[in-house]
N, CA, C and O atoms as a DFTB+ gen file, in Angstrom:
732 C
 N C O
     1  1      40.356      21.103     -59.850
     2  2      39.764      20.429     -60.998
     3  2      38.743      21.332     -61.686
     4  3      38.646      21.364     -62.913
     5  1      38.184      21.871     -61.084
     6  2      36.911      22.763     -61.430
     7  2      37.424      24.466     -62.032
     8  3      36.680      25.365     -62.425
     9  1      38.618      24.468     -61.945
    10  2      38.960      25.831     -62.264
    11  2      39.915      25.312     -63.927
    12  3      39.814      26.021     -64.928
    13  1      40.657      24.191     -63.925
    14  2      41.056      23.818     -65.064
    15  2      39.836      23.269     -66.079
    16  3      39.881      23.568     -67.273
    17  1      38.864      22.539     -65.603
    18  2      37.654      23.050     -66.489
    19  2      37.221      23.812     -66.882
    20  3      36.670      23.677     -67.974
    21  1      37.222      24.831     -66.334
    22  2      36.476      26.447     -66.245
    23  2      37.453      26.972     -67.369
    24  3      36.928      27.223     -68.454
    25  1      38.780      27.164     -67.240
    26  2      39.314      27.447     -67.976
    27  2      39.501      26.982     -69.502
    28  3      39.526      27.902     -70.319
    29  1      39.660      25.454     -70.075
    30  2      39.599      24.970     -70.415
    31  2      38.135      25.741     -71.934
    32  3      38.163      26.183     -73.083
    33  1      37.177      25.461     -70.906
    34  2      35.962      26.372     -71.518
    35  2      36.192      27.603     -71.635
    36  3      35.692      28.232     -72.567
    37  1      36.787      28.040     -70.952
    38  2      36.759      29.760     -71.419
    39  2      37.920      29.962     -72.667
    40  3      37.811      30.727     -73.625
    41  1      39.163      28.962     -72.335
    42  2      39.764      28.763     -73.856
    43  2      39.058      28.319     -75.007
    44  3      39.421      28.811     -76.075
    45  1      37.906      27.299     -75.023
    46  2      37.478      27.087     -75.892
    47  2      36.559      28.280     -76.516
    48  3      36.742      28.676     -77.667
    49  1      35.744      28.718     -75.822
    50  2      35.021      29.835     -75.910
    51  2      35.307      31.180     -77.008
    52  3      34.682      31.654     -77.956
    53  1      36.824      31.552     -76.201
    54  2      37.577      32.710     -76.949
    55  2      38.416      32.046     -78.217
    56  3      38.858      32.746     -79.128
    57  1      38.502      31.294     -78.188
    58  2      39.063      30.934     -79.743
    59  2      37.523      30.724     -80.696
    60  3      37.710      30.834     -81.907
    61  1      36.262      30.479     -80.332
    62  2      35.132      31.007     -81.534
    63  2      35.193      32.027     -81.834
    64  3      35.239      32.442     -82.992
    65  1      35.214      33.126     -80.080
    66  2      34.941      34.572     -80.735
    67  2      35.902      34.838     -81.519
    68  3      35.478      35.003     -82.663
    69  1      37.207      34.978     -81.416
    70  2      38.088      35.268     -82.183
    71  2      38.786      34.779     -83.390
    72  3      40.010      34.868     -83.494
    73  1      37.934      34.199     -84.423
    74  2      37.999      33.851     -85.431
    75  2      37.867      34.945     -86.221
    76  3      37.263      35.954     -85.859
    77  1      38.393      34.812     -87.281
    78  2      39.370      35.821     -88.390
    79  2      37.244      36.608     -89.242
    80  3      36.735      37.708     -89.031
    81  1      36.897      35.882     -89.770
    82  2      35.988      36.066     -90.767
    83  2      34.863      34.234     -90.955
    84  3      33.892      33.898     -91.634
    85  1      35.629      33.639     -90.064
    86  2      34.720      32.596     -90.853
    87  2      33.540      32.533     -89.784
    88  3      33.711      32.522     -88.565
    89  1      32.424      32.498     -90.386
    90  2      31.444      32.363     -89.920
    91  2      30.665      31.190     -89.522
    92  3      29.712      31.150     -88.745
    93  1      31.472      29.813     -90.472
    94  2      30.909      28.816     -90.215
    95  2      29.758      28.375     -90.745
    96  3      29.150      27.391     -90.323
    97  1      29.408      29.079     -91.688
    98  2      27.674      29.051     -93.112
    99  2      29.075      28.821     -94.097
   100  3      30.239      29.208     -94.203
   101  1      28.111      27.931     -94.710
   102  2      28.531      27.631     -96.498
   103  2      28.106      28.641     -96.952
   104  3      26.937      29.015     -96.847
   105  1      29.306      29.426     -97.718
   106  2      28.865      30.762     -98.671
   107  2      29.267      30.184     -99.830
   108  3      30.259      30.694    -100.350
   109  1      28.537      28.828    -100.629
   110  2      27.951      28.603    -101.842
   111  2      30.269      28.480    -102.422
   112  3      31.360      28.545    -101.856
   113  1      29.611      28.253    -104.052
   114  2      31.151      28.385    -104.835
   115  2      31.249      29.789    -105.192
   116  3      31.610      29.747    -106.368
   117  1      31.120      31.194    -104.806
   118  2      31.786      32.563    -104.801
   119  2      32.936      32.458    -104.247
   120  3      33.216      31.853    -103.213
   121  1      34.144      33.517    -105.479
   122  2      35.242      33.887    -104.928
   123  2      36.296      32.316    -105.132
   124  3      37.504      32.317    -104.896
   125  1      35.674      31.322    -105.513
   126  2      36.627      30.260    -105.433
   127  2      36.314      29.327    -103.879
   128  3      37.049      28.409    -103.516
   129  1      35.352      29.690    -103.272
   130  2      34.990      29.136    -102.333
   131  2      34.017      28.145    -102.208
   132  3      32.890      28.488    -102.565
   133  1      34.170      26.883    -101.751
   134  2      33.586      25.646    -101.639
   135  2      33.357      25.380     -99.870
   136  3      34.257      24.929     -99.162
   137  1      32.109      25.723     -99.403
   138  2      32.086      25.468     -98.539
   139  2      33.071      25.914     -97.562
   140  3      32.973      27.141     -97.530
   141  1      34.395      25.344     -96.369
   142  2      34.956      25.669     -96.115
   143  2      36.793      25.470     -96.960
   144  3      37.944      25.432     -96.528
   145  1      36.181      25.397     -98.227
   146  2      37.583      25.006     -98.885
   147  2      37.447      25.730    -100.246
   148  3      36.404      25.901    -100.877
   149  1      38.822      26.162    -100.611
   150  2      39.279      27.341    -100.994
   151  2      39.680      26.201    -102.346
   152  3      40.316      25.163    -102.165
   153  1      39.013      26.789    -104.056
   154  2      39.242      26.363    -104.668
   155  2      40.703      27.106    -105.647
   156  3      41.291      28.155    -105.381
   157  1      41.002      26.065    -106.899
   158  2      42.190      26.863    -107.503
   159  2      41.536      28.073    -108.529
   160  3      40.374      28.095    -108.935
   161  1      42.455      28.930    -108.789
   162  2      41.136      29.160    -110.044
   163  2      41.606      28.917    -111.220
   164  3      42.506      28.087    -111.351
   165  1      41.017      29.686    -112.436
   166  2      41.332      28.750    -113.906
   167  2      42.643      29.476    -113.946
   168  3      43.385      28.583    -114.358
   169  1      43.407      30.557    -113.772
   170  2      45.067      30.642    -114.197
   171  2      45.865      29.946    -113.248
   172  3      47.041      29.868    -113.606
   173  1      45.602      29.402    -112.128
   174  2      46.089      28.327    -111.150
   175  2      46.543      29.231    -110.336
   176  3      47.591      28.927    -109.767
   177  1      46.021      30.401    -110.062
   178  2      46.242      31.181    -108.523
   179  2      45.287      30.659    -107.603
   180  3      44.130      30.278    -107.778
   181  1      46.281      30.742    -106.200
   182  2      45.265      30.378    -104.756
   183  2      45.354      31.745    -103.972
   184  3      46.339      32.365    -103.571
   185  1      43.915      32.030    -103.879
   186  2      44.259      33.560    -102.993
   187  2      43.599      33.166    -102.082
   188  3      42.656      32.508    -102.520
   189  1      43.605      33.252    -100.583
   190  2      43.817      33.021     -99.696
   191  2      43.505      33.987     -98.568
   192  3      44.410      34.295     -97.792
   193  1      42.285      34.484     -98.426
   194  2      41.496      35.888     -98.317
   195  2      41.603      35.829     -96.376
   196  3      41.016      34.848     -95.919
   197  1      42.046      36.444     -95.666
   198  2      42.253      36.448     -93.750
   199  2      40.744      36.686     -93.569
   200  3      40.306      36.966     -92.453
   201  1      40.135      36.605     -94.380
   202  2      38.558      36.727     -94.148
   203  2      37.794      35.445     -93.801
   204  3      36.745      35.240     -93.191
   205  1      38.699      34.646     -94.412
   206  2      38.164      32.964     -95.116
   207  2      38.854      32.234     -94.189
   208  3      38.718      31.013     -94.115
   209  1      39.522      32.809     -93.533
   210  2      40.877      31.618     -92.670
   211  2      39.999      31.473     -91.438
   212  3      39.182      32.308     -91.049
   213  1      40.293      30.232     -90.843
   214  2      40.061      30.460     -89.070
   215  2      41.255      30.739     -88.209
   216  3      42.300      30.093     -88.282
   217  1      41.063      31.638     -87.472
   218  2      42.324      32.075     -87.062
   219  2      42.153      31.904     -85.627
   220  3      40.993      31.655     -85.298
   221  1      43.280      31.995     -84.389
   222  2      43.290      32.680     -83.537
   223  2      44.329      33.405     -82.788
   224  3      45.556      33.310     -82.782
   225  1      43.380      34.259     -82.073
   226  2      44.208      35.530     -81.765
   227  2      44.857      35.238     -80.252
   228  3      44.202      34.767     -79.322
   229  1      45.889      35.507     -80.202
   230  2      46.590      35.463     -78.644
   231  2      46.991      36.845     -77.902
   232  3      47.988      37.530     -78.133
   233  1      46.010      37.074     -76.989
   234  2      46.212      38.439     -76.425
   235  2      47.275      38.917     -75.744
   236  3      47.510      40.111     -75.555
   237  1      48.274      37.502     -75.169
   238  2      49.016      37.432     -74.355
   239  2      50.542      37.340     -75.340
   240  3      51.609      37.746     -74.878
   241  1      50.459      36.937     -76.285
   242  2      51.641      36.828     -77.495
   243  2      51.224      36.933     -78.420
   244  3      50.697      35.914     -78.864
   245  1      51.180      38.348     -79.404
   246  2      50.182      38.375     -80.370
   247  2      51.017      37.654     -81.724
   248  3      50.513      37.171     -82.738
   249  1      52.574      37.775     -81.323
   250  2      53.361      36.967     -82.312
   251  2      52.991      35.643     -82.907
   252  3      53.331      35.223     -84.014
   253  1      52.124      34.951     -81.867
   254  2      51.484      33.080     -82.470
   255  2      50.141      33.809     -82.404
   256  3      49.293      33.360     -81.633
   257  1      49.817      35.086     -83.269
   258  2      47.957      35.025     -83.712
   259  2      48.466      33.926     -85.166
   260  3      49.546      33.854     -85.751
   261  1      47.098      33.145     -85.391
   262  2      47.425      32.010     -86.255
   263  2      46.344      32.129     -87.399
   264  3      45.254      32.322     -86.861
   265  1      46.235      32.089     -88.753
   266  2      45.072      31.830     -89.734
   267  2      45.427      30.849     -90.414
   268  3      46.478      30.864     -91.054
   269  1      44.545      29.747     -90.389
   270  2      44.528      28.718     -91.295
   271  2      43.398      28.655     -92.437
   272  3      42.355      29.309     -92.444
   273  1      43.801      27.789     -93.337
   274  2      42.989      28.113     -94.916
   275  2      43.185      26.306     -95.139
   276  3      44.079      25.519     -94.828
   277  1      42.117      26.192     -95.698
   278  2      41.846      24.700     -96.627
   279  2      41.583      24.559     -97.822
   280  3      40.368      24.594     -98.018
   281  1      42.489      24.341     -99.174
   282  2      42.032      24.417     -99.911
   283  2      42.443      23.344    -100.900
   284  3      43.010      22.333    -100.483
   285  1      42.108      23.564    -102.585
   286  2      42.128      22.236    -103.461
   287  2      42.935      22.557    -104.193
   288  3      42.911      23.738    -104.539
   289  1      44.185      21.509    -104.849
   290  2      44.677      22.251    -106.053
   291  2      44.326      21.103    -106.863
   292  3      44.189      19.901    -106.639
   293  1      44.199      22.030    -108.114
   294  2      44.122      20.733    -109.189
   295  2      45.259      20.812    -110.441
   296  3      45.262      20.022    -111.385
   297  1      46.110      21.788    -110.286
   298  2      46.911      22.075    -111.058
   299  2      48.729      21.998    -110.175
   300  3      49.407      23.009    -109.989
   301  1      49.294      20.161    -109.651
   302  2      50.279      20.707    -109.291
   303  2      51.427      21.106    -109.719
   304  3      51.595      21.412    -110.899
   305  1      52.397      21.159    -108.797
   306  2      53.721      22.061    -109.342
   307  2      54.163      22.933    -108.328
   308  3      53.844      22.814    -107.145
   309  1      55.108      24.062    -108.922
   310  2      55.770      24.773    -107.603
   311  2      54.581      26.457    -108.235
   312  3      54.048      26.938    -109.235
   313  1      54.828      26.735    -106.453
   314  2      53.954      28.040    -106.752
   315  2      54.952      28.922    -105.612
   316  3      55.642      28.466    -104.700
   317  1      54.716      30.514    -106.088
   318  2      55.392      31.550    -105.195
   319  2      54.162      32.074    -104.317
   320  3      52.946      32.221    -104.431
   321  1      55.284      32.291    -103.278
   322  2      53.835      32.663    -102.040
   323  2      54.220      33.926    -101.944
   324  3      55.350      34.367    -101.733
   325  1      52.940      34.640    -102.156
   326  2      53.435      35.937    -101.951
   327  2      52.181      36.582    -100.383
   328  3      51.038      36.156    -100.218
   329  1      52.824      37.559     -99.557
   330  2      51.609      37.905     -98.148
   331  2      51.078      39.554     -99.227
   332  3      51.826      40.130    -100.017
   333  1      50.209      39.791     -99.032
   334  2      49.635      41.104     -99.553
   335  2      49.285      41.628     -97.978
   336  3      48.708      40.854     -97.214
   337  1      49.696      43.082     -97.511
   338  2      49.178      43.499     -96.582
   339  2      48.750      44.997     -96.502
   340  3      49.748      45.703     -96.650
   341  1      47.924      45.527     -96.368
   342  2      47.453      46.885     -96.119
   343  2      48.280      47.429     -94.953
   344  3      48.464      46.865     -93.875
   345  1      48.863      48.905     -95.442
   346  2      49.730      49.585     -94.861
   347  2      49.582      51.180     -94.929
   348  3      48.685      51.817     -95.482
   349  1      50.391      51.530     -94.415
   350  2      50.211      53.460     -94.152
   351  2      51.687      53.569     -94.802
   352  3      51.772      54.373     -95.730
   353  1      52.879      52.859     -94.437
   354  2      54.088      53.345     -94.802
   355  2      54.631      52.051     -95.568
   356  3      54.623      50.908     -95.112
   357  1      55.091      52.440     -96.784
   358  2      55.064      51.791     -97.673
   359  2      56.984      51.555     -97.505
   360  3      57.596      50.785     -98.244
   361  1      57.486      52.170     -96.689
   362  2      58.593      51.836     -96.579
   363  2      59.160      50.967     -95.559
   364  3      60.236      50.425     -95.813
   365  1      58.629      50.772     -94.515
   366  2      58.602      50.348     -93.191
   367  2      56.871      49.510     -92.707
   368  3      55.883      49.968     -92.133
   369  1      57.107      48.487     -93.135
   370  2      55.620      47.699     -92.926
   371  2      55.492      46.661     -91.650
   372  3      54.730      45.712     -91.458
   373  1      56.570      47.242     -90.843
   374  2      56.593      47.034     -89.243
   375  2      56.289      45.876     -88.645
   376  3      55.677      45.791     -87.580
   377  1      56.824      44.677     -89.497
   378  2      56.228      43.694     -88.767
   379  2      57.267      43.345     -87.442
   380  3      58.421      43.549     -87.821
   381  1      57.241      43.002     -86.372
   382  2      58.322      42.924     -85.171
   383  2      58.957      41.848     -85.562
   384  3      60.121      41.801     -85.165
   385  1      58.605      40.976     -86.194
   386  2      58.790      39.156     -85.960
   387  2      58.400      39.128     -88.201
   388  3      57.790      39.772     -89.055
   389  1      59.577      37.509     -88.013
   390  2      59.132      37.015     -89.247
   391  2      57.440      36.485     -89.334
   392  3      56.613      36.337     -88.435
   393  1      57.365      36.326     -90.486
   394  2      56.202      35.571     -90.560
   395  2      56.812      34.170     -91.076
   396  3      57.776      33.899     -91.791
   397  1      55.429      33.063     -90.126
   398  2      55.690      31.783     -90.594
   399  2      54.988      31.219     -91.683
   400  3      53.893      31.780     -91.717
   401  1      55.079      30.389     -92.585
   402  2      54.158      29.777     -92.876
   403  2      54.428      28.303     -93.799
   404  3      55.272      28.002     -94.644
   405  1      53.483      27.706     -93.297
   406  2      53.867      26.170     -93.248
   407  2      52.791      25.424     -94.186
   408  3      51.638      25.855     -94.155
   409  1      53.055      24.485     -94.899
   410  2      52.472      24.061     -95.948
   411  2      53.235      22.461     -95.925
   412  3      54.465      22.409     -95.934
   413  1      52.606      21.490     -95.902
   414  2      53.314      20.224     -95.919
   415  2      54.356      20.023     -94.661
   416  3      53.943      20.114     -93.505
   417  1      55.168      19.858     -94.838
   418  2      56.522      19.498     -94.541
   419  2      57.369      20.931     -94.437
   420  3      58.302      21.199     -93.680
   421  1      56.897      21.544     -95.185
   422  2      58.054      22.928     -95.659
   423  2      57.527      24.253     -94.856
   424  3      56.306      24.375     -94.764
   425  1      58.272      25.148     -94.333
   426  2      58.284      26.464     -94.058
   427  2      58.999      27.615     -94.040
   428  3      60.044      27.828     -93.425
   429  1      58.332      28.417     -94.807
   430  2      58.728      29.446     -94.963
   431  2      59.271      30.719     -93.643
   432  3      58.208      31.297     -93.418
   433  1      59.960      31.142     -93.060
   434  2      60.231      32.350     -91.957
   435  2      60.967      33.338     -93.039
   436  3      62.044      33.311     -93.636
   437  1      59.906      34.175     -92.993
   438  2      60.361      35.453     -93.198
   439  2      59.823      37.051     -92.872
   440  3      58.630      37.146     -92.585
   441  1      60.674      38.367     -92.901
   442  2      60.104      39.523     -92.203
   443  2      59.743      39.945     -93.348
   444  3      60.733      40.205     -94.033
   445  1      58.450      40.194     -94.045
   446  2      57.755      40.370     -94.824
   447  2      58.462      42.402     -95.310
   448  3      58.419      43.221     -94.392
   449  1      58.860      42.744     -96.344
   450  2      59.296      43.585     -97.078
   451  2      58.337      43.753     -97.885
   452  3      57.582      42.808     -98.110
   453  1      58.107      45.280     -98.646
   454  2      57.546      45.863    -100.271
   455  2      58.081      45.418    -101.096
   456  3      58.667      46.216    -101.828
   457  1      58.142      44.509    -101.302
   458  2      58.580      43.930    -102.844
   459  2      57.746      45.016    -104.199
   460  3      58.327      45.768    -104.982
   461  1      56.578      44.808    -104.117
   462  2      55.512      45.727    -104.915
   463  2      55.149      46.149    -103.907
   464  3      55.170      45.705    -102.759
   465  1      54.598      47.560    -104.599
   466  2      54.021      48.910    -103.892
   467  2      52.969      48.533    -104.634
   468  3      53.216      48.064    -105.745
   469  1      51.230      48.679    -104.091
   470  2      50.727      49.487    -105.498
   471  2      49.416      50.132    -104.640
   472  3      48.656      49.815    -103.725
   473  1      49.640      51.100    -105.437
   474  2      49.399      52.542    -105.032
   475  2      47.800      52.580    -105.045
   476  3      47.232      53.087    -104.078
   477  1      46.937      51.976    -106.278
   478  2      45.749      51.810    -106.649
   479  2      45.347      50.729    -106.479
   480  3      44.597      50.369    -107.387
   481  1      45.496      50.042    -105.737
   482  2      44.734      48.623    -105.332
   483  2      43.109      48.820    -104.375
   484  3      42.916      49.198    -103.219
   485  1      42.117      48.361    -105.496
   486  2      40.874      48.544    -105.056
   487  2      40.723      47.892    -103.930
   488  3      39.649      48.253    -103.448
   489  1      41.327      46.986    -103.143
   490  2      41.025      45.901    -101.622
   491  2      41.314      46.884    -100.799
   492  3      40.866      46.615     -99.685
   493  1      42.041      48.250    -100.835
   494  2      42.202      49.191     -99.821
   495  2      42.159      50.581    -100.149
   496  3      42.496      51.214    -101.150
   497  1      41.454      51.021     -98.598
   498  2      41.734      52.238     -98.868
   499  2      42.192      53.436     -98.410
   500  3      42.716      52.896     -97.436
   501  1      42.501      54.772     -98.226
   502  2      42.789      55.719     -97.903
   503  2      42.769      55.401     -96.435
   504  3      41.751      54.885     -95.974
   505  1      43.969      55.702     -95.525
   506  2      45.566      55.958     -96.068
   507  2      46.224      55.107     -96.041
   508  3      47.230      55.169     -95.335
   509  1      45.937      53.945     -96.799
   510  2      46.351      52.475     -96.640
   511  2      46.988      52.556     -97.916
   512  3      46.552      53.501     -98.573
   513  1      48.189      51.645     -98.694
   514  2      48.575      51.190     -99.691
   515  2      48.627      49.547     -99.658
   516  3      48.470      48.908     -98.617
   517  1      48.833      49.039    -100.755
   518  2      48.646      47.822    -100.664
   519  2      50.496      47.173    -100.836
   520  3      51.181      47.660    -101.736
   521  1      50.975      46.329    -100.103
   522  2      52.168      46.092    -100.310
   523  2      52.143      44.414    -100.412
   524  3      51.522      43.602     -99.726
   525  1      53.179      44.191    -101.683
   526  2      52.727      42.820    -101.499
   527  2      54.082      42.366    -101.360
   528  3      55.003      43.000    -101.874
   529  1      54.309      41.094    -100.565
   530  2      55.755      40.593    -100.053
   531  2      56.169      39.239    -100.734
   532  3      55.347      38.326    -100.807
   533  1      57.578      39.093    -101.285
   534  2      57.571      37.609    -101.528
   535  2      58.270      37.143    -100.098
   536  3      58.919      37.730     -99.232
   537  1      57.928      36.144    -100.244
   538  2      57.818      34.876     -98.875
   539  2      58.692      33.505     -99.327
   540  3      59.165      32.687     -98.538
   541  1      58.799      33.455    -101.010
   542  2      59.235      32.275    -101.273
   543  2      58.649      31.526    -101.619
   544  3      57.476      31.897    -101.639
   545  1      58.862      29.899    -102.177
   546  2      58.153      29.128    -102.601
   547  2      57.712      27.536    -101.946
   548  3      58.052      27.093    -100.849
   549  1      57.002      26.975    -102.810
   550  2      56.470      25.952    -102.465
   551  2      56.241      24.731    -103.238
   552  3      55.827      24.939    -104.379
   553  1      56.405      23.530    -102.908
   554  2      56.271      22.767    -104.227
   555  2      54.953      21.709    -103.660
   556  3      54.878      21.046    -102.626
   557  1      53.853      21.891    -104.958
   558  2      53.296      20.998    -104.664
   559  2      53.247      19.817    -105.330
   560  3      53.032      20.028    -106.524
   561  1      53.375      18.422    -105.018
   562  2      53.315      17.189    -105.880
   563  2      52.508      17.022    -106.759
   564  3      52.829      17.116    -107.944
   565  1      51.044      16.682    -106.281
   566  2      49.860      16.156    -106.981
   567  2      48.638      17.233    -106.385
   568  3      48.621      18.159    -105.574
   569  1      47.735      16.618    -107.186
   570  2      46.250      17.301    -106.971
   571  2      45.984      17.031    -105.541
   572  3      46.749      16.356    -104.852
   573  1      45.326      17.354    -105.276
   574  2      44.330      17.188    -103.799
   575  2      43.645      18.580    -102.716
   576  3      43.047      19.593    -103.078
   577  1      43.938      18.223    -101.622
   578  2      42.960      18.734    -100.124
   579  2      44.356      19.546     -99.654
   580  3      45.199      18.741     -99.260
   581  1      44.711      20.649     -99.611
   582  2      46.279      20.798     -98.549
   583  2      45.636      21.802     -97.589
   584  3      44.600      22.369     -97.936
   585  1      46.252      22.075     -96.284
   586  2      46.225      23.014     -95.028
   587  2      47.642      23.921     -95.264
   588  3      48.812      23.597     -95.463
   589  1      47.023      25.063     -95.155
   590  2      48.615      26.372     -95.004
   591  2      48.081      26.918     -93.921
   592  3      46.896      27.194     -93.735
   593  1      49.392      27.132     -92.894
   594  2      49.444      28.001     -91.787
   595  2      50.396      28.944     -91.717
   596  3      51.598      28.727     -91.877
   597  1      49.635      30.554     -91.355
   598  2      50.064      31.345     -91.072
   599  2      50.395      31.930     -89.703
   600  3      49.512      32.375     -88.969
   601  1      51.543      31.921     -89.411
   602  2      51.597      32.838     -87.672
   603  2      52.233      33.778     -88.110
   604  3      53.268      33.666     -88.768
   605  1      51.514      35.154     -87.696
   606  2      52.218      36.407     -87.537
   607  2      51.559      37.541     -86.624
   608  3      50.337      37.416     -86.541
   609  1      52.001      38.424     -86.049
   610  2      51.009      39.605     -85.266
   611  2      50.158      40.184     -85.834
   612  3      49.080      40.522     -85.345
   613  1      50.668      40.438     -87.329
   614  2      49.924      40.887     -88.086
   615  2      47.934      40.747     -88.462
   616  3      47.017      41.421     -88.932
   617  1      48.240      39.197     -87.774
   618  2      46.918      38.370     -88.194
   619  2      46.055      39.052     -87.241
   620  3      46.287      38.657     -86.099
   621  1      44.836      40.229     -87.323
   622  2      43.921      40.573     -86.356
   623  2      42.301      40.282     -86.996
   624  3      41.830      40.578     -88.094
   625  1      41.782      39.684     -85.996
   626  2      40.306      39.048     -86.453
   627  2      39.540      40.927     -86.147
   628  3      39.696      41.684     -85.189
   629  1      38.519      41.146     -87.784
   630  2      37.662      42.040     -87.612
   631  2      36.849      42.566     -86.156
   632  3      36.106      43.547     -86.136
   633  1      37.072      41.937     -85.284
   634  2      36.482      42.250     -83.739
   635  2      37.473      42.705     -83.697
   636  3      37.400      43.887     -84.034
   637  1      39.055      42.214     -83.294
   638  2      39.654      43.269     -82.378
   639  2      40.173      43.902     -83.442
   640  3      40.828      42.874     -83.614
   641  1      40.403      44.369     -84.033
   642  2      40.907      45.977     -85.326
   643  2      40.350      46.788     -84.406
   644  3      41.243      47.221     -83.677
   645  1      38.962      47.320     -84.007
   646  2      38.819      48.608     -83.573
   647  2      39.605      48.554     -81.425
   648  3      39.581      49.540     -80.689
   649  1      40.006      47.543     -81.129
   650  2      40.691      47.604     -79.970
   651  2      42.539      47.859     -79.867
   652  3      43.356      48.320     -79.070
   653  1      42.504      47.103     -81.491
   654  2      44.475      46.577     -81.673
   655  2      44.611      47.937     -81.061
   656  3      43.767      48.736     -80.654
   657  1      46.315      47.978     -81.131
   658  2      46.967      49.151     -80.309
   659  2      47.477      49.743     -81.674
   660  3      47.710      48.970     -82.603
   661  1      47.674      51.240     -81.829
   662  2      48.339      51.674     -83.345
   663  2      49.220      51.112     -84.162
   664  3      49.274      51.085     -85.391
   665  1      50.088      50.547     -83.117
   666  2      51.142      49.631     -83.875
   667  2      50.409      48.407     -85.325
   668  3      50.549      48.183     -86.527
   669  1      49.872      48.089     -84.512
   670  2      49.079      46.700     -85.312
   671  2      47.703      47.310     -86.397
   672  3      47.219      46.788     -87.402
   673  1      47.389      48.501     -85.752
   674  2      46.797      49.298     -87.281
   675  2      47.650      49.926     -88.619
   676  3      47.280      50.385     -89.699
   677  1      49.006      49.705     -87.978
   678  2      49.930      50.523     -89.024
   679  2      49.704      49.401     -90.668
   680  3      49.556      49.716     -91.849
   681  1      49.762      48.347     -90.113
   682  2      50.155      46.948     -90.758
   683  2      49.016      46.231     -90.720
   684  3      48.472      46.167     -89.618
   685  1      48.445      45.606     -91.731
   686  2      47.434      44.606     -91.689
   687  2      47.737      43.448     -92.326
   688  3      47.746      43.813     -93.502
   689  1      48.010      42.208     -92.318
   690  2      48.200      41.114     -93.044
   691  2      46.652      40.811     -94.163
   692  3      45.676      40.356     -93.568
   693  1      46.563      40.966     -95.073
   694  2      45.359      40.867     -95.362
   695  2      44.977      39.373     -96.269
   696  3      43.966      38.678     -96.170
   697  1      46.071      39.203     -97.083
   698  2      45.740      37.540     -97.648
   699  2      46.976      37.154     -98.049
   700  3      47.853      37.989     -98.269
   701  1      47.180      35.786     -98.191
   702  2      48.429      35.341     -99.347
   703  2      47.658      34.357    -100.248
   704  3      46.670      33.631    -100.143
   705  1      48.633      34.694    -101.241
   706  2      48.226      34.456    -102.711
   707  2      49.695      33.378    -103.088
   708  3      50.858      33.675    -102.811
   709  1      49.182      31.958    -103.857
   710  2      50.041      31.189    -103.782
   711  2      49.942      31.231    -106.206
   712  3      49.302      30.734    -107.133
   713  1      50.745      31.905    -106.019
   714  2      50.663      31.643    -107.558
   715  2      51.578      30.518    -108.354
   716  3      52.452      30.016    -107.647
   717  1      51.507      30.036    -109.751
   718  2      52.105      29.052    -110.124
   719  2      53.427      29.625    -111.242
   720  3      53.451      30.452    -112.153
   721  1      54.435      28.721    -110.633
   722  2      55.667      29.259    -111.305
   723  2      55.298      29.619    -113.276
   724  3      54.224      29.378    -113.827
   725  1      56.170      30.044    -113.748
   726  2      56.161      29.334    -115.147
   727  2      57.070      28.620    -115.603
   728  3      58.147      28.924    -115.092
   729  1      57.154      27.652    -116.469
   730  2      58.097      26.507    -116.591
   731  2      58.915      27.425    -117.949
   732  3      59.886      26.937    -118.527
């Protein structure tokens, strides 16, 4: 009994430390951010920053590391999800496993590809490029509160980056961005 407690706590424990970026302080409305919820902005993009997510990391299957995001839309409709990830090889962005990601009812599985290259993207830098992937879409009904979940290896909380193994430095998942179709 006393060791499934123990444990229990030490699971609870390592899923604080290993949270993605959130700190758990209200950082005010910057960036589209409300507290812990992620606003739309005025062209009706949701970007979706692995900084902002709570995530956790699984040392033992890094395939279910997980980041979740909370945010508002006020503009619905269908939007394309696209993953943006910092990379070294712009041809081969090494992910082992699809990525999941789940929104409502619906999910997306896919092995994230360069759709766009771009070469000058200020979010990264040297010898990183920025590659951004389509993933597919999403439909949202009405306004409100929604939860998106991400599982991929890709997902590494700023603590372990300087431990990951090279593999998982090759590739960084860095945000997805849920933009709105045009009619």
């Amino acid at each position: 009994m006393r060791n499934t407690l123990f444990t229990i706590i030490l699971l609870a424990v390592l899923l604080l430390i290993n949270s993605c970026g959130n700190s758990g302080t209200d950082k005010s409305k910057k960036n589209g951010k409300t507290g812990d919820k992620i606003t739309q902005q005025a062209d009706g993009t949701i970007s979706l920053d692995i900084e902002k997510a709570s995530c956790y990391n699984d040392e033992v299957n890094p395939s279910w590391n997980t980041a979740e995001w909370i945010f508002i839309v006020s503009k619905p409709g269908r939007y394309n999800v696209w993953l943006l990830s910092a990379t070294i090889d712009t041809i081969d962005l090494q992910y082992a496993n699809s990525v999941k990601i789940s929104l409502l009812d619906e999910r997306l599985d896919v092995r994230p590809v360069g759709n766009r290259i771009v070469l000058d993207a200020k979010d990264v830098k040297y010898p990183y490029f920025r590659a951004d992937s389509y993933m597919g879409s999403f439909y949202i009904q009405e306004p409100g509160e929604y939860s998106i979940q991400v599982i991929s290896e890709k997902i590494v909380s700023r603590k372990n980056i300087a431990s990951a193994s090279s593999s998982s430095n090759h590739t960084k998942l860095m945000s997805v961005i849920l933009t709105p179709m045009k009619r």
